[in-house]
N, C-alpha and C positions, 0 to 999 in steps of 0.2 A: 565287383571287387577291383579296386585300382592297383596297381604296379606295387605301391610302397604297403599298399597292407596284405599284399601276398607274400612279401618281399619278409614282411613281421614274424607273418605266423611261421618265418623258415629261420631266420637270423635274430641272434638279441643285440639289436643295437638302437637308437635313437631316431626317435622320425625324421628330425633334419639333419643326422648324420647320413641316413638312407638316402634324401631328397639329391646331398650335398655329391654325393657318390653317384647317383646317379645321372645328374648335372655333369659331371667330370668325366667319369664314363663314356658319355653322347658325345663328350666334345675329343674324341678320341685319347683321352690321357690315361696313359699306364697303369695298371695298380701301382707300379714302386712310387713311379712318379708323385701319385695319389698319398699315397700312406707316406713319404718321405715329405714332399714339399708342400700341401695342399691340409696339413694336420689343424689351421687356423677353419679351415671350412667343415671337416668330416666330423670334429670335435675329438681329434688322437685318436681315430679310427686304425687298427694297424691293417698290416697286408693280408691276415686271416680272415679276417671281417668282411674288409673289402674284395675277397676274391668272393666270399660266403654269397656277399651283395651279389657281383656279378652275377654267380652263375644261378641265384632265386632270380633273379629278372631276365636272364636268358630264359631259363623255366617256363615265364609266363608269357614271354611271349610266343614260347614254343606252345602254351596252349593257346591262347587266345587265337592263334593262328590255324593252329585246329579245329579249335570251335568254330569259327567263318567257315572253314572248310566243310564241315558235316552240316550246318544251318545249311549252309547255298546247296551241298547233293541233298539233303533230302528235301529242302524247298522245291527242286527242279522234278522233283520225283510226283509234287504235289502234296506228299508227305505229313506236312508240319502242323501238329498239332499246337493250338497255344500251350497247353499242357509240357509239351513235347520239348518245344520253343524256353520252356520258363526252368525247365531241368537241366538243359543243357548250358542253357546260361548262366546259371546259378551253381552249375559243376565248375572247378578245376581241380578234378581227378583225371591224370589224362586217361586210368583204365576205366574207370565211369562213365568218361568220354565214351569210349573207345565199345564200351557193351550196349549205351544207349544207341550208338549208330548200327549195330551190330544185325540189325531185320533190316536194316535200308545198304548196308553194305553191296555193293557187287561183288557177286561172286559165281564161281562157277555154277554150272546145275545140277541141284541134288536129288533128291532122292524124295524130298517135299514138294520140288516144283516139279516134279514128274505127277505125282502125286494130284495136285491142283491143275492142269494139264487134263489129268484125267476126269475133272469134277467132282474131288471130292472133301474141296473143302469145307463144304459145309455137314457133311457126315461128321468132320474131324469137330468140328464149333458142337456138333449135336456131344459129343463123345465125351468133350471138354465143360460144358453146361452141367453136367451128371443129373440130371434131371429123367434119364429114358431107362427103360428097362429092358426090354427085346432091343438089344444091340444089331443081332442077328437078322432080324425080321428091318429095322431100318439099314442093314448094309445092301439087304437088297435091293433099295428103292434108288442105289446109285450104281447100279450094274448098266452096262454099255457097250460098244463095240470094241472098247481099249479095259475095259473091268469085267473078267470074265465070271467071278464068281467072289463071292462072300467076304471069302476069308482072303481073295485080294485086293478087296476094299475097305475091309477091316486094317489091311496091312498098311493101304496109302495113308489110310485116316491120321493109323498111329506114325507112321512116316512125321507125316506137319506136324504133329501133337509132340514129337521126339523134337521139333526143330523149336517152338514156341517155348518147351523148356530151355532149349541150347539155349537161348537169347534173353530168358527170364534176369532181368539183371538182377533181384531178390537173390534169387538162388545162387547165382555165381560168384556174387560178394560173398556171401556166405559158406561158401565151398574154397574158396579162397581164402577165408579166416580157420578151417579146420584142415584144409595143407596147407598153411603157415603154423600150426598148432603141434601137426600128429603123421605130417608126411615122412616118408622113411625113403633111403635110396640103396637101392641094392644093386649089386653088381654078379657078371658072372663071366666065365672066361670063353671066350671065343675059339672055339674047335680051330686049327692050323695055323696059329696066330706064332710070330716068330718066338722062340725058345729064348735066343737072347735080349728078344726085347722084352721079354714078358717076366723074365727077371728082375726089371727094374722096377715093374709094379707088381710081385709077388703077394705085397700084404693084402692088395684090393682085388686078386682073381675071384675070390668069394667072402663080398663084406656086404654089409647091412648096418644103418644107422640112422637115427633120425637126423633129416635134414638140415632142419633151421640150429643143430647143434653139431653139425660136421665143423670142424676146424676151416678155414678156409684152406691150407696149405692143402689139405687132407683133398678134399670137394676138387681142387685147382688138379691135383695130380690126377683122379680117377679120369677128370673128365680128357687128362690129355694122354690118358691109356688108351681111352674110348679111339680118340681123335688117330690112336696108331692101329685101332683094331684089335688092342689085346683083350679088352672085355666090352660087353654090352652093360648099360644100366637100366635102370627103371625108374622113375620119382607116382609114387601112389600109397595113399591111405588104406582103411578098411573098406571092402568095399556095403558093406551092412551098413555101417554106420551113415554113410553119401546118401544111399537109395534108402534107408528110414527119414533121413533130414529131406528128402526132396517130394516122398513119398507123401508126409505130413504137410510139406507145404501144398502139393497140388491137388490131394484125393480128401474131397469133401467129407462124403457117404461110403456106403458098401452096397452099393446098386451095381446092377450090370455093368457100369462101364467103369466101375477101379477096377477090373481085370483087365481091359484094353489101356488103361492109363497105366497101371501096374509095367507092363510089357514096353509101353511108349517110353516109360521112366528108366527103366532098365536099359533099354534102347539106345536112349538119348545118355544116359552117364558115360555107356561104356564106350560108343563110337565117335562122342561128340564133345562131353564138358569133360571127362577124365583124361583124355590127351590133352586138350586146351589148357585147361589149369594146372596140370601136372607138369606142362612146360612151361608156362608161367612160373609157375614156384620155382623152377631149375631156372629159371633166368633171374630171378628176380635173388635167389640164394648166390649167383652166380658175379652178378653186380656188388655184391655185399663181398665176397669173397676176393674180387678184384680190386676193391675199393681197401678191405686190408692188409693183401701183398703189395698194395700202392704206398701206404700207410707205413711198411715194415722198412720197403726197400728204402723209404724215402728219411726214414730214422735211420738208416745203416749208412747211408750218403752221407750226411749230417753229421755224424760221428766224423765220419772219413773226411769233410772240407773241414770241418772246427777243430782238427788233428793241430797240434801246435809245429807250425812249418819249422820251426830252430829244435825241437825236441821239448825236454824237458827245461826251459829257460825260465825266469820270468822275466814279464813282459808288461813294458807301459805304454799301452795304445792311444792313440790320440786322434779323433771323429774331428778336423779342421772344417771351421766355420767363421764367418765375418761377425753379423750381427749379433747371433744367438752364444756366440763364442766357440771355444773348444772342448769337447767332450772327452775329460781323459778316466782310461780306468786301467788300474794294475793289477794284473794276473799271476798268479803262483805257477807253477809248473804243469799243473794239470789244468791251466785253463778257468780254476775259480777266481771269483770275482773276491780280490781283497782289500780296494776303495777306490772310489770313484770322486770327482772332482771335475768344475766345469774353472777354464781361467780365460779370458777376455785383452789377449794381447794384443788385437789388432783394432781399426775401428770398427765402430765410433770410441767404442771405453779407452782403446791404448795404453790398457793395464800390463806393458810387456815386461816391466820390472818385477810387477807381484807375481804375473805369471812365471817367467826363471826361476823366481824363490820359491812357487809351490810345485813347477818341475824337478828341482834339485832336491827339495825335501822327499818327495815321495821318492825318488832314484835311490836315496837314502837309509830311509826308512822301512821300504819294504825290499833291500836288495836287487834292485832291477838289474836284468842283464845285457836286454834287448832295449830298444824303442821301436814300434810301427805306427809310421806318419799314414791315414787315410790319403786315398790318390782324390783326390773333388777342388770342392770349391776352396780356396784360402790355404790349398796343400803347400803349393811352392813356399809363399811367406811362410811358415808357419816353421 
């Protein structure tokens, strides 16, 4: 997938307006600059657009830059399966990314590699096959001077079998579609937490609500209760409903060994995928949340700069330009737009007669109280 059709499936705009942007872009030029002077190349691309462009192509190259990065560690690993190789390049999910590297990761040492360590990962391949019946009678057959009995090679088995699902990427997209669904977050208050601070988030010392429908303002405060110590939260589903979905994907038969995968699955939700995605969904709710008090403040800005600087006047503004002419439009009191009109008094046209006359008539016409001349190009003359 190239630049401009990553760039598609994120922005609606035009192929050679994307090309024309991103050409502009490379050559250091501003979005204003962009979306003001450069509108013959974009095709009237405006500044929303053009920021949309940017920041889909910063995107991809923040992944493609990660894709190098996981190809070359698990190539050096020895790793790389074509298989392996043809997933990753064909992903720009950067969490898809980020799960497929997820067995080839460095990371500290667990509780799996202690386990393998001991020999006994191929107990855990035996356990995972579900093909055997005396479980028991083959745990024996990997006791050693580091595995002293049965039931603690039963335990390492399920240990790696616990960590194969951590990393299963089936299961964790999928676990991730059902706390994006059905995840709830609860709060509770913190034993010795100051009196008067805890006042200020009184309504959240004991709340409960689904997540993906928390308000953000709502979401925004709990979390900066937390950040004072006045309450702890939680982000987690049912937990029946996780270990039935994972249960069905990994447990074939009902042979000896869905009791040790049984136990491995339980294992692995509660210590390993239910923190992990649980804080995924809080971060990922948490970006949404940010992204609409960004959204709020930046309407509430907006108001406050398009505030009419004279009061309530009206006002005939005038956008000075040579070639393309002057851009005039007349505003009522509150800022609405009550006509608009382009006049050409300078060159090349040197309409400055007809221009007066359609200046004087709107002053006229609609009452004008003000004038504001734009500070740019063709301002002084004008």
């Amino acid at each position: 997938m190239t630049n401009i059709q990553y760039i598609q499936g994120q922005v609606t705009a035009p192929v050679k307006g994307i090309a024309a942007t991103l050409q502009l872009l490379a050559e250091d030029c501003t979005i204003p600059f962009i979306s003001r002077y450069r509108k013959d190349m974009t095709g009237n691309l405006d500044e929303v657009v053009i920021e949309q462009i940017a920041k889909a192509s910063d995107a991809y190259n923040a992944i493609v830059k990660r894709k190098e990065a996981i190809l070359k560690s698990i190539g050096e690993q020895n790793a790389l399966t074509p298989e392996l190789d043809q997933k990753i390049t064909a992903s720009f999910d950067l969490t898809e990314l980020e799960d497929l590297y997820l067995p080839f990761k460095k990371k500290k040492k667990t509780r799996a590699d202690a386990a393998r360590e001991k020999g006994l990962e191929p107990l855990a391949k035996i356990i995972m096959a579900q093909n055997a019946d005396d479980v028991d009678y083959l745990a024996g057959k990997y006791l050693n001077d580091k595995v002293a009995n049965e039931d603690e090679a039963l335990q390492g088995a399920r240990d790696i079998i616990a960590e194969w699902i951590n990393e299963n990427v089936y299961i964790r997209k999928s676990l991730r579609k059902i706390y994006g669904r059905k995840a709830a977050i609860s709060t509770k208050p913190v034993k010795g937490a100051d009196p008067e601070k805890a006042k200020k988030f009184e309504q959240y010392l004991d709340w409960s609500e689904n997540l993906g429908k928390a308000p953000s303002h709502r979401l925004l405060a709990m979390m900066r209760a937390e950040n004072e110590g006045i309450i702890k939260f939680k982000v987690e589903i049912e937990n029946e409903e996780a270990l039935d979905f994972i249960e069905q994907s990994v447990i074939k038969n009902n042979r000896d060994t869905a009791t040790q995968l049984k136990k491995a699955i339980d294992d692995s939700y509660k210590r390993l995928l239910a923190p992990a995605i649980s804080n995924e969904a809080l971060q990922e709710a948490k970006a949404k949340a940010d992204a609409t008090a960004i959204q709020v403040f930046a309407g509430n800005l907006g108001q406050l700069l398009l505030a009419p600087p004279l009061g309530q006047k009206r006002v005939l503004a005038i956008d000075p330009g040579f070639r393309s002419g002057c851009k005039v439009v007349c505003l009522d009191e509150q800022g609405g737009l009550l006509y608009n009109e382009t006049i050409f008094p300078h060159a090349p046209q040197n309409e400055t007669a007809t221009a007066m006359k359609k200046i004087r008539s709107m002053v006229n016409a609609y009452k004008i109280d003000a004038i504001s001349i734009g500070n740019g190009t063709a301002s002084r003359e004008t």
